[in-house]
C-alpha positions in Angstrom: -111.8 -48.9 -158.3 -114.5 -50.6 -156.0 -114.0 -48.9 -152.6 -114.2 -52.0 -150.9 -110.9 -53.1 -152.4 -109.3 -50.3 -150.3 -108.8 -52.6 -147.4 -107.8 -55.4 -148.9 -104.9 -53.0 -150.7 -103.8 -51.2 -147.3 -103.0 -54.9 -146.3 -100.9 -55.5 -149.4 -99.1 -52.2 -148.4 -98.3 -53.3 -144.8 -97.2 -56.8 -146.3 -94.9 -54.6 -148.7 -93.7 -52.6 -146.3 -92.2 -55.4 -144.3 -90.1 -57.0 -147.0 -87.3 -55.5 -147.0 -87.1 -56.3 -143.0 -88.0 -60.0 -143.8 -85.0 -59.5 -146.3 -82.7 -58.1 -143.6 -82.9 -60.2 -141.0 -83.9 -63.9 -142.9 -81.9 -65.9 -140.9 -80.8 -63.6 -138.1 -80.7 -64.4 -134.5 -83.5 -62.1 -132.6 -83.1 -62.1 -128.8 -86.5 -61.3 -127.1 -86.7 -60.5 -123.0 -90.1 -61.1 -122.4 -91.5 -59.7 -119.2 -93.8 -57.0 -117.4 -97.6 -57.0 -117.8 -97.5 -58.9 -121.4 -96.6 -62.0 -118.9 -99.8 -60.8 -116.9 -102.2 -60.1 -119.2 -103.4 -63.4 -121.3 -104.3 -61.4 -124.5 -101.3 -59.6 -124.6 -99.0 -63.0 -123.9 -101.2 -64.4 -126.9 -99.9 -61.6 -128.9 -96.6 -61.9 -127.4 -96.4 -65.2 -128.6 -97.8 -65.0 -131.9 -95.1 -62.3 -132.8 -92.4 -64.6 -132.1 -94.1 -67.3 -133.6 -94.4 -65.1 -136.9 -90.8 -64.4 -136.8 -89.5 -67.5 -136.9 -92.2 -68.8 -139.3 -90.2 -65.3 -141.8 -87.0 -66.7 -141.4 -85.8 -65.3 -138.3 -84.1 -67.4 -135.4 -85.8 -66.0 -132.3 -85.2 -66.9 -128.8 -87.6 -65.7 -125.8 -85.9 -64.7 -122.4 -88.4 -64.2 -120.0 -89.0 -63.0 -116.5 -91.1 -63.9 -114.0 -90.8 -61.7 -110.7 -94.6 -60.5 -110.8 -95.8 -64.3 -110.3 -92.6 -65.1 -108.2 -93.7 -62.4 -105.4 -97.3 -64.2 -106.0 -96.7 -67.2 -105.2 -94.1 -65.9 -102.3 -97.0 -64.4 -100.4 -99.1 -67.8 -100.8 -96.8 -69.1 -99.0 -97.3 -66.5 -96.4 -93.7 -65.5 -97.1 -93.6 -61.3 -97.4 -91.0 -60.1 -100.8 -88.2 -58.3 -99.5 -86.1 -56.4 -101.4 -82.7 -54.9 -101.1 -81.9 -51.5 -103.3 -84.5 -52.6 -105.4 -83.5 -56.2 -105.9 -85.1 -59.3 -104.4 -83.5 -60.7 -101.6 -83.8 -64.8 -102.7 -83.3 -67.1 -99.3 -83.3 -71.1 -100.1 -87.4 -71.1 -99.8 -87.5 -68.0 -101.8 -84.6 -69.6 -104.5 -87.1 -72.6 -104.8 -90.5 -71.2 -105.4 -88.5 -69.0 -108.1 -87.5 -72.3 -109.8 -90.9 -73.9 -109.2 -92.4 -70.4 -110.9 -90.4 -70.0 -113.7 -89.9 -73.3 -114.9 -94.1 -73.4 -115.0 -93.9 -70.7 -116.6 -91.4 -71.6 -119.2 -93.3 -74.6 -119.9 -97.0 -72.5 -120.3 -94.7 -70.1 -123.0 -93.7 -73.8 -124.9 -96.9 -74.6 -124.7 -98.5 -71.7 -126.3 -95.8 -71.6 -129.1 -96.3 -75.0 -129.7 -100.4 -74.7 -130.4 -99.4 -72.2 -133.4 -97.5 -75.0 -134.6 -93.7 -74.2 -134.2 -91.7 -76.4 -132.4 -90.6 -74.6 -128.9 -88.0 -76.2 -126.1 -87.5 -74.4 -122.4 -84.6 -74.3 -121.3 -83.4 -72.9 -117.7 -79.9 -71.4 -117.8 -78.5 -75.1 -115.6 -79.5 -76.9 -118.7 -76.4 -77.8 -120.6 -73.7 -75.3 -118.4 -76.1 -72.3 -119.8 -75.5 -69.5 -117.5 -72.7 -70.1 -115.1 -72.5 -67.3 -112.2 -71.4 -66.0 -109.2 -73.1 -64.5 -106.1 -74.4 -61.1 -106.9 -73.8 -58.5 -103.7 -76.3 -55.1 -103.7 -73.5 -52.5 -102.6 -72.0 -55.1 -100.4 -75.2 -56.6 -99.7 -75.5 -59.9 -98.9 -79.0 -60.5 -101.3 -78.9 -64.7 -101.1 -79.0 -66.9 -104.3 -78.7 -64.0 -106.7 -76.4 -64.6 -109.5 -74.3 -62.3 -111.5 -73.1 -64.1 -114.8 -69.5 -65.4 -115.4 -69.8 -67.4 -118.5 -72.5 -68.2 -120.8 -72.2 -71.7 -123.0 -74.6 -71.0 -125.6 -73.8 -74.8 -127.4 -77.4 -75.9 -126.6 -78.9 -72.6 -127.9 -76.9 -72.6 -131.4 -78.4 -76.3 -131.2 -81.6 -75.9 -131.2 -81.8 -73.1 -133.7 -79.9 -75.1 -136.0 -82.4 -77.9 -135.7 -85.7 -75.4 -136.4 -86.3 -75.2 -132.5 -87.6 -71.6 -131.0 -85.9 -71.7 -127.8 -87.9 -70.4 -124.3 -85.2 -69.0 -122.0 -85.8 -68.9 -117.6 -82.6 -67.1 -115.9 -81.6 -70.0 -113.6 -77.6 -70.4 -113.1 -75.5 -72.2 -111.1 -72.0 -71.6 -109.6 -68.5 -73.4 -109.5 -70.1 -75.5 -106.6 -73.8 -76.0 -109.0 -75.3 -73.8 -106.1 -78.7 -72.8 -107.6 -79.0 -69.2 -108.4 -81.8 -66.7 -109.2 -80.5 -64.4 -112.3 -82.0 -61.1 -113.4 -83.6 -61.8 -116.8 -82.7 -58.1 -118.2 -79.0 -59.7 -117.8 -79.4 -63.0 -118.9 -81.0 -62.0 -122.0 -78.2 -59.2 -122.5 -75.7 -62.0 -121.8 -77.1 -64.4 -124.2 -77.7 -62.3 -127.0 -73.9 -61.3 -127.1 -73.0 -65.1 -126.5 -75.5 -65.9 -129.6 -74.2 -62.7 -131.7 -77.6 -61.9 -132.3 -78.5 -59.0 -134.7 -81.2 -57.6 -132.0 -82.3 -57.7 -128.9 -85.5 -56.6 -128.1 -86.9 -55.7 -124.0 -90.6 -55.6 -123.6 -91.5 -53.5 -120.9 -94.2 -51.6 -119.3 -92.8 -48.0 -120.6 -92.9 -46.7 -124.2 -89.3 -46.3 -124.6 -86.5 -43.7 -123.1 -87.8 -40.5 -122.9 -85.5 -37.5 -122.4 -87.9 -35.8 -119.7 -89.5 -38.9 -118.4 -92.7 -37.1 -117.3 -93.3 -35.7 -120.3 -94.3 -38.4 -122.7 -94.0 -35.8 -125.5 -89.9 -36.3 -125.1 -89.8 -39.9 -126.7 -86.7 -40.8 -128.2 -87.1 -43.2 -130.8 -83.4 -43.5 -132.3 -80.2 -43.4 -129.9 -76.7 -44.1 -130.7 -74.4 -45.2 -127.7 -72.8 -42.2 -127.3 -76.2 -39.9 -127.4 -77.2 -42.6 -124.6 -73.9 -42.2 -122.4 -74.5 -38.4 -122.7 -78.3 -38.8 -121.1 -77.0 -41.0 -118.3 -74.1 -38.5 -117.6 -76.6 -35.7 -118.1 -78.5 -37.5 -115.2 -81.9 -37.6 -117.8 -82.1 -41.2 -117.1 -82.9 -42.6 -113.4 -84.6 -45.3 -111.8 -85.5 -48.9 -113.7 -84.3 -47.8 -116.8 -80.9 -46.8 -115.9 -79.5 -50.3 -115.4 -81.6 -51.4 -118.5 -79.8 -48.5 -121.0 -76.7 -49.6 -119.3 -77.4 -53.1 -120.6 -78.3 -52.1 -124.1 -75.0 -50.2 -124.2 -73.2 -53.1 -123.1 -74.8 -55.4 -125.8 -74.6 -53.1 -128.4 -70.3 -52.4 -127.5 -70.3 -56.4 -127.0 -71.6 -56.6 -131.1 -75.4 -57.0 -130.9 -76.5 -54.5 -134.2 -79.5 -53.0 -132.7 -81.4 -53.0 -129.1 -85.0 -52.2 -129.1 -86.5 -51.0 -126.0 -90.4 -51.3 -126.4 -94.0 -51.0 -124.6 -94.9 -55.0 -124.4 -98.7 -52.8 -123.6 -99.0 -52.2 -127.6 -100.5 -55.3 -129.2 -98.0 -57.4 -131.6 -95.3 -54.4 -130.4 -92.4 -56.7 -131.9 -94.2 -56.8 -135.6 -94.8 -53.1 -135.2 -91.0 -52.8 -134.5 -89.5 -54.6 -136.6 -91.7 -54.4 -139.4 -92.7 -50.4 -140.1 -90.7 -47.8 -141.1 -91.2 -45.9 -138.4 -90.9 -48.5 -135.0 -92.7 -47.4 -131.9 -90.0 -47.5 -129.1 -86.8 -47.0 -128.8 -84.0 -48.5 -130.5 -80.1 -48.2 -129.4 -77.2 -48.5 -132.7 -73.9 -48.3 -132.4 -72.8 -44.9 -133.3 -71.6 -45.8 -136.7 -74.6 -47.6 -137.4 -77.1 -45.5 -139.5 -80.5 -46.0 -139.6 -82.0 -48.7 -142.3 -85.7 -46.9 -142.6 -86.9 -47.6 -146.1 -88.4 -44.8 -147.1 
């Protein structure tokens, strides 16, 4: 065989490779939470973007949740306004609560955009539009923290809507409250809270970490498979700490609320999701319920 043609047949590998993925999941609603540097960085938000696109262009349903808070505290200290945080959550005062809106509605419509020049139809959404995310005030440890929302209800009519009619719908965590008070929501929990409103078969957080590691300064521990119970056991074990405590507790939640699978992964790594999803093998982490068993096909 020409040795040229090696190339060419490590492609048709990878291609074969993902088919029996493609053949899992045609149809199947993917839940992404798009945040950390991939919102930063333009290359990797191109990549970001062409992943999803991909997805749905396979046969998936896909719908982006994203974040915003780097840009937010941006645009706060234009203003001349310093960030202020309480137990590691932003404190969000009426100016604060509507540069957050201003932000992350531009950047909803910049993710629309983008998904709509690699020609699939994309429509943002905030969580007001069509009784989305209803909340609550959100105290840290009895902390008053301003127009931060902790969700009561999610009405996910106008999501199952747009899927239905071939939309990819973009995601900003914006609720309001009994009295349609505007409220800043965490986008870890509105995309935890959609995905179980949705019953989506995964739910995937890109963040600025490989994955859950079991000694987190030694990037030699990676886990890359954890049922729920292994995960309770780190928590209780006190393995896990900081930012990624509240995001295993949410993967737990999903997975015990009926999402299949939860993918924690490093949106750092070019076309991460494809990676994930597609290859034997996965580069993050991924949390399964504990009678779920593991669908490598080797």
């Amino acid at each position: 065989m020409d040795s040229s043609m090696q190339p060419i047949l490590d492609k048709a590998a990878v291609l074969i490779e993902a088919l029996p993925y493609i053949q899992r999941f045609n149809r199947k609603i993917i839940v992404v939470k798009y945040g950390g540097s991939a919102m930063v960085d333009e290359e990797l938000k191109k990549q970001v973007i062409q992943d999803c696109t991909l997805l749905k262009l396979v046969g998936f349903k896909p719908i982006i949740v994203h974040g915003g808070g780097k840009e937010i505290s941006r645009w706060v200290e234009k203003t001349g306004m310093e960030p202020e945080f309480i137990n590691g959550l932003r404190k969000t005062d009426l100016p604060t609560m509507e540069i957050a809106e201003m932000v992350l509605n531009k950047v909803n419509k910049s993710l629309v955009q983008n998904v709509q020049a690699l020609g699939v139809n994309a429509v943002g959404v905030s969580g007001k539009d069509g009784g989305l995310l209803k909340v609550e005030k959100k105290l840290s440890n009895g902390q008053d923290i301003g127009y931060v929302g902790e969700i009561t209800e999610v009405n996910p009519k106008i999501i199952m809507d747009l899927l239905d009619n071939d939309f990819l719908p973009i995601v900003c965590p914006i609720g309001m409250d009994d009295n349609f008070e505007t409220y800043n929501i965490n986008a870890d929990d509105a995309a935890c809270a959609i995905a179980k409103a949705v019953d989506a078969e995964k739910l995937a957080f890109l963040t600025d970490i490989e994955g859950v590691y079991k000694d987190k300064d030694d990037p030699n521990t990676l886990i890359s498979e954890l049922t729920v119970e292994e995960a309770k056991a780190l928590i209780g074990e006190g393995y896990i700490g900081g930012g990624m405590l509240p995001k295993l507790n949410n993967c737990i939640e999903a997975i015990e609320q009926g999402v299949n699978r939860v993918h924690i992964l490093d949106g750092r790594i070019a076309h991460c999701l494809l990676l994930e999803f597609f290859t034997n093998k996965g580069i993050g982490t991924a949390i399964i319920g504990d009678k779920d068993t593991r669908y490598y096909n080797e």
